[in-house]
C-alpha positions as CSV (number, residue, x, y, z in Angstrom):
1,X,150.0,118.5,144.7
2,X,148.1,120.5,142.4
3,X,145.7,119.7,139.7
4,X,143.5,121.9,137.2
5,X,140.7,119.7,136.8
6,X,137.6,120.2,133.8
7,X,134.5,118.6,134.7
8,X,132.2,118.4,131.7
9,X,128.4,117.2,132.9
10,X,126.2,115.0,130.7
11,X,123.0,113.9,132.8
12,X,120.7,111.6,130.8
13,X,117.6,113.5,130.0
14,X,115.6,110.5,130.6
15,X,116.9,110.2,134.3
16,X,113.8,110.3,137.0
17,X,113.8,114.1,138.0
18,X,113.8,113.0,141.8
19,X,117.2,111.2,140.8
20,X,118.4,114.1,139.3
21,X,117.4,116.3,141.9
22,X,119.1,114.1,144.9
23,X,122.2,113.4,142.8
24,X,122.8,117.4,142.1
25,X,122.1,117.9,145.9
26,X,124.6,115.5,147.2
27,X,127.0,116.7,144.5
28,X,126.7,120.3,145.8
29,X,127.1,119.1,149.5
30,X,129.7,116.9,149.2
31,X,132.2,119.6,147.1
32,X,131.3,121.8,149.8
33,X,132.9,119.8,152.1
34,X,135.9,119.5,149.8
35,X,136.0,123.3,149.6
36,X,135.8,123.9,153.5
37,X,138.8,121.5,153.8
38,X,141.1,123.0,151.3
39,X,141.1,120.3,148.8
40,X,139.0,121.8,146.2
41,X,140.7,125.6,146.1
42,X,138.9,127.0,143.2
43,X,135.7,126.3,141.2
44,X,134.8,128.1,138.5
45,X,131.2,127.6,136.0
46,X,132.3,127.5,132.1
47,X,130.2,130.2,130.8
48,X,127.4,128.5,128.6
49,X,128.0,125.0,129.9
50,X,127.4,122.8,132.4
51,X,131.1,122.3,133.1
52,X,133.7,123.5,135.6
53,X,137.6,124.3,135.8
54,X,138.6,123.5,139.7
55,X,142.2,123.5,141.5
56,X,142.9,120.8,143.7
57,X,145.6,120.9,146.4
58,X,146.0,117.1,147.8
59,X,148.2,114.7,149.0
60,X,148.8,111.8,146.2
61,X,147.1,111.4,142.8
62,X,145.4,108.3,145.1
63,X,143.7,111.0,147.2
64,X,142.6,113.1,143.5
65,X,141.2,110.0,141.9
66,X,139.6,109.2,145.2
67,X,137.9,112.6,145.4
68,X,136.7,112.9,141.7
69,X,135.3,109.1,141.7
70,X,133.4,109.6,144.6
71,X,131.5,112.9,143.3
72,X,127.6,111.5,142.8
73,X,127.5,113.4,139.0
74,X,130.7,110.7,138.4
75,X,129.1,108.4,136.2
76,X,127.6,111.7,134.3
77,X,130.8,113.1,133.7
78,X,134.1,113.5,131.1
79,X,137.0,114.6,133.0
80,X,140.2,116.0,131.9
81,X,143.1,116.8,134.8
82,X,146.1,118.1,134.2
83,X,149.4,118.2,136.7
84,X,150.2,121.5,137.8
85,X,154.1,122.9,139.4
86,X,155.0,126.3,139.8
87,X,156.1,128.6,137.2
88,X,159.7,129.6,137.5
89,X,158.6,132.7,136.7
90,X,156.2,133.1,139.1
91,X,156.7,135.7,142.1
């Protein structure tokens, strides 16, 4: 299954700066992991924000809501996902 996710990020600016700093870190090493396995296909930064657009491939929306709720910058975040099928134009 595919899904175009949006990941808009919000950290407190009151939030210790060793917090932040682990919390980013783990965040970057954990959606590497994703991205070696094939689950997260595509990142891409929004230009001027501290947001993404990514393309899962998983199993079940389980396995999606699993992945995104378990990303360290979750409680920091506003996500929007969207269903994706192929086009029937597509070639």
């Amino acid at each position: 299954m595919l899904f175009c996710v949006r990941m808009d990020v919000s950290i407190p600016r009151d939030l210790d700066p060793a917090e932040r700093e682990d919390t980013v870190a783990r965040e970057r090493a954990y959606s590497q992991e994703l991205q070696r396995s094939g689950e997260w296909a595509h990142i891409w930064r929004i230009v001027g924000l501290y947001s993404n657009i990514s393309i899962f491939d998983v199993d079940s929306n389980a396995r999606l809501h699993e992945i995104l709720s378990n990303l360290p910058l979750f409680p920091y975040m506003s996500i929007e996902v969207t269903a994706l099928t192929e086009h029937p134009s597509a070639i």
